[in-house]
C-alpha positions in Angstrom: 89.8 83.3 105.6 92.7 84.8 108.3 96.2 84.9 107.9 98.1 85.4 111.2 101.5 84.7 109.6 103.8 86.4 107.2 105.3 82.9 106.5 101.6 82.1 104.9 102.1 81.6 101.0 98.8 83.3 100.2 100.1 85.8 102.5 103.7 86.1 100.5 101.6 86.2 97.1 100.3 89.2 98.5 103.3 91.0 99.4 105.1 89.9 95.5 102.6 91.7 93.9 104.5 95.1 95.4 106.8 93.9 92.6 106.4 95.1 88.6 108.4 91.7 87.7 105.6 89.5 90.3 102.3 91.1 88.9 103.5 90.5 85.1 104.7 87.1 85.9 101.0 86.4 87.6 99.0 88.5 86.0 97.5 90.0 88.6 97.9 93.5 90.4 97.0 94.8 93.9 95.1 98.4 94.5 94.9 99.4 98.6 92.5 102.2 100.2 88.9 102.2 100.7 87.7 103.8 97.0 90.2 102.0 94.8 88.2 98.8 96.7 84.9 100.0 96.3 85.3 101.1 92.5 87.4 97.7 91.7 83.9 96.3 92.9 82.0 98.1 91.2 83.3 97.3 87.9 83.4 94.8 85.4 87.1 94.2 86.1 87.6 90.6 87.8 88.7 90.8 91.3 90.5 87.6 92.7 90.8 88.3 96.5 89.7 91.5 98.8 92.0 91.9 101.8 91.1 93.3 104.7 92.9 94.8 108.2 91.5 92.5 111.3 91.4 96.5 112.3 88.9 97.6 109.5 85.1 98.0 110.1 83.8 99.3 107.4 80.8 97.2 105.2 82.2 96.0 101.8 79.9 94.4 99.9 82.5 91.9 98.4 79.5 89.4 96.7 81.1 86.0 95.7 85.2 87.5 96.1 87.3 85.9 98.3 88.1 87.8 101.6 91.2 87.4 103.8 91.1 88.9 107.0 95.0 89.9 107.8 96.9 90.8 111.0 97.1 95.1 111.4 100.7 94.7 111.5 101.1 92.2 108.3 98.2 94.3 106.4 100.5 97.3 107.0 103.2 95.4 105.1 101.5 94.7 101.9 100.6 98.4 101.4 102.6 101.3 99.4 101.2 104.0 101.4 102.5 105.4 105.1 99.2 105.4 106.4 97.1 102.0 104.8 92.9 102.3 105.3 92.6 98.7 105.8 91.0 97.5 102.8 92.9 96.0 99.5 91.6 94.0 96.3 93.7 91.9 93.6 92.7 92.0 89.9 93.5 90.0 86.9 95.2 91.9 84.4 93.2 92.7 81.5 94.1 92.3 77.7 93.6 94.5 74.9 95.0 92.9 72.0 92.1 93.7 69.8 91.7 97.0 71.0 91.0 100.1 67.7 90.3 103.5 68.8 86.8 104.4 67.9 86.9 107.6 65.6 84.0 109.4 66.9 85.7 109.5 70.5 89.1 111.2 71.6 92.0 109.7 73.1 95.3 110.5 74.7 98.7 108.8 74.0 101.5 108.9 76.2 104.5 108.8 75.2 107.5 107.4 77.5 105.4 109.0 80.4 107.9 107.7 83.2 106.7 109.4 86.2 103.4 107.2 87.6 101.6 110.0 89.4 101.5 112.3 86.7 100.2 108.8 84.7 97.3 108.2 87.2 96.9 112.5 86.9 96.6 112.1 83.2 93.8 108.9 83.3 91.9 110.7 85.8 92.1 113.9 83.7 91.1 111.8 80.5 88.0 110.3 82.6 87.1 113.7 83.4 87.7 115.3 80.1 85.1 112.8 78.8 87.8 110.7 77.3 87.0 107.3 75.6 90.6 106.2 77.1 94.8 106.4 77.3 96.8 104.5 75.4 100.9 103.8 76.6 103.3 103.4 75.0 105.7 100.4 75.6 108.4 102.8 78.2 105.8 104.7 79.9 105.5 103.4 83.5 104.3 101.2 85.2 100.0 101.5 84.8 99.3 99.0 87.5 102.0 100.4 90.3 100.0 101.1 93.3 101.1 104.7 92.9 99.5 105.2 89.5 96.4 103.6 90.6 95.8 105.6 93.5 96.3 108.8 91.5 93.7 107.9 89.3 91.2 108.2 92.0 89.4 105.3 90.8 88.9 106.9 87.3 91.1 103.9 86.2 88.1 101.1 86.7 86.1 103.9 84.1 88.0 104.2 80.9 90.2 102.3 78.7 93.6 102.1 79.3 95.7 100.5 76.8 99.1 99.3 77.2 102.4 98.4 75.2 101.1 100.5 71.7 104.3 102.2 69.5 104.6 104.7 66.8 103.8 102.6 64.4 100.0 102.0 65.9 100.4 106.1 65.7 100.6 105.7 62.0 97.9 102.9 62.0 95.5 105.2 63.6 96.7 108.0 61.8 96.2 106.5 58.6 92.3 105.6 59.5 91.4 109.3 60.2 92.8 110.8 63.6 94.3 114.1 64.1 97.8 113.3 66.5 98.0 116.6 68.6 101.6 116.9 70.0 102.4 119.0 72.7 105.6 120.9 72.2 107.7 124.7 72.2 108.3 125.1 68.8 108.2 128.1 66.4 106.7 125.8 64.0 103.9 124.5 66.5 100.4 126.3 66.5 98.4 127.4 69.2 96.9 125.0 70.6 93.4 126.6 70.6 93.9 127.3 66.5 94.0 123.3 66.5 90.6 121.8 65.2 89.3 119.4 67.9 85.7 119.0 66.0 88.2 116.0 64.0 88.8 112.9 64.9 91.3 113.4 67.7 94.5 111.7 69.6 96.6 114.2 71.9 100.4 113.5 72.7 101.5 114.0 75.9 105.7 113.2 76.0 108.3 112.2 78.4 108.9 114.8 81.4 112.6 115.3 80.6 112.9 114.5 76.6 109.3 115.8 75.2 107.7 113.6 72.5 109.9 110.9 70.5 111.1 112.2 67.2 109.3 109.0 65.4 106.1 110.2 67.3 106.7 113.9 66.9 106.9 112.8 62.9 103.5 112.0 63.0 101.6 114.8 64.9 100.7 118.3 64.0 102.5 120.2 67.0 100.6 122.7 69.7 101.8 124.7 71.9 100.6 126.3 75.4 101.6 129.8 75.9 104.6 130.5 79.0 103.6 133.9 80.0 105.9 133.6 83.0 109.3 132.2 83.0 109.3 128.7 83.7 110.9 126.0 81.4 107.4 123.9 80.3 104.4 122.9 82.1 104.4 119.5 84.0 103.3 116.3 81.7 100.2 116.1 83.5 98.9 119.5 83.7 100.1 120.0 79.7 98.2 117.2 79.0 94.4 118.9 80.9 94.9 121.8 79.3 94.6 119.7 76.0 91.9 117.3 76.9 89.5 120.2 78.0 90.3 122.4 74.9 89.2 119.3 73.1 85.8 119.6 75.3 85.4 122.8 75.3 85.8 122.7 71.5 83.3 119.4 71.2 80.6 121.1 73.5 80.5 124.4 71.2 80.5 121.8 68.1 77.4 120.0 69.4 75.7 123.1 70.4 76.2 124.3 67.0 74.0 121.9 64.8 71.3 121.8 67.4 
């Protein structure tokens, strides 16, 4: 299918999804670039609509998705980045209502995480880590802005990322047998490689500005990350590696252990 006009609803559709208040009200969200396409694909997540550049000659194997073939210069105009690849998908939002953690996997909770690349830095991380998923709070942002998305690296199609949970799931998951590691400078926080990762284990990552909520911070035992130098703190998503791998590291050695 073309579109040659921006007046085309399809086409307008399109371009609403650029909006948080559009893809909640629809239910959908847009990724752009070549990979995000590819990996969208590849998964189990249900693509609506691929969109292409009339400009882009790459292969896609799209199977049974709808494809719409768009002007270069409209294409442009859907897209978040300066430079757009050509290729773009739509995808139904996906609910986890039902989700639990699983206690023999680790997860990562952010807590009012407002800045979306260090968001998609902290899901790709996670995917990395060996991660079962990351779980948001209700103010983090937005984890289907194109920015967050595309600094996942596609490591957002390969773990579970759960939206909209509070303190109080904290406590519910707390209360079934997970550790809550919080990150944070305190004289009362331990080093974070004292902490015992062989448990069943959920690290807090905070707000850039503010840290960890004090009704979150209530709930975890606190770890800190040595400043040898003299900067302030270590950005969210970095913090938040440091964490994830310790827990790896620590796993790894575990497993080794009892073979």
């Amino acid at each position: 299918m073309e579109i040659t006009s921006a007046s085309n609803r399809t086409y307008k559709y399109f371009k609403s999804l650029q909006q948080k208040k559009a893809r909640y009200e629809s239910g959908e969200f847009m990724v752009e670039g070549v990979k995000s396409v590819r990996d969208a694909l590849k998964s189990k997540k249900e693509i609506t609509a691929v969109i292409m550049s009339d400009a882009f000659g790459e292969a896609l194997d799209c199977g049974n998705v709808p494809v719409y073939r768009v002007n270069a210069s409209l294409f442009d105009k859907l897209c978040d980045t300066k430079t757009p690849q050509g290729a773009a998908a739509v995808i139904r939002m996906y609910e986890n209502a039902d989700f639990f953690p699983d206690l023999s996997r680790a997860y990562v909770y952010c807590d009012n995480v407002s800045d979306p690349g260090n968001l998609g830095t902290i899901i790709r991380t996670a995917d990395a880590a060996g991660l079962a998923g990351v779980i948001l709070s209700k103010n983090c942002a937005d984890v289907y802005a194109p920015k967050t998305v595309r600094a996942s690296m596609g490591s957002f199609f390969n773990i579970d990322i759960i939206p909209g949970k509070s303190a109080a799931d904290l406590a519910e998951y707390k209360a079934a047998g997970f550790q809550l590691l919080g990150g944070m400078l305190s004289e009362k926080a331990i080093d974070y490689r004292a902490a015992d990762y062989t448990l069943p284990t959920m690290i807090i990552v905070g707000n850039e500005a503010n840290g960890i909520s004090m009704e979150t911070l209530d709930l975890c035992v606190p770890v800190k990350i040595p400043i040898y130098g003299r900067a302030e703190s270590l950005n969210a998503g970095v913090a938040a590696g440091i964490l994830m791998y310790e827990w790896a590291r620590d796993r790894k050695r575990t497993i080794r252990a009892y073979r």
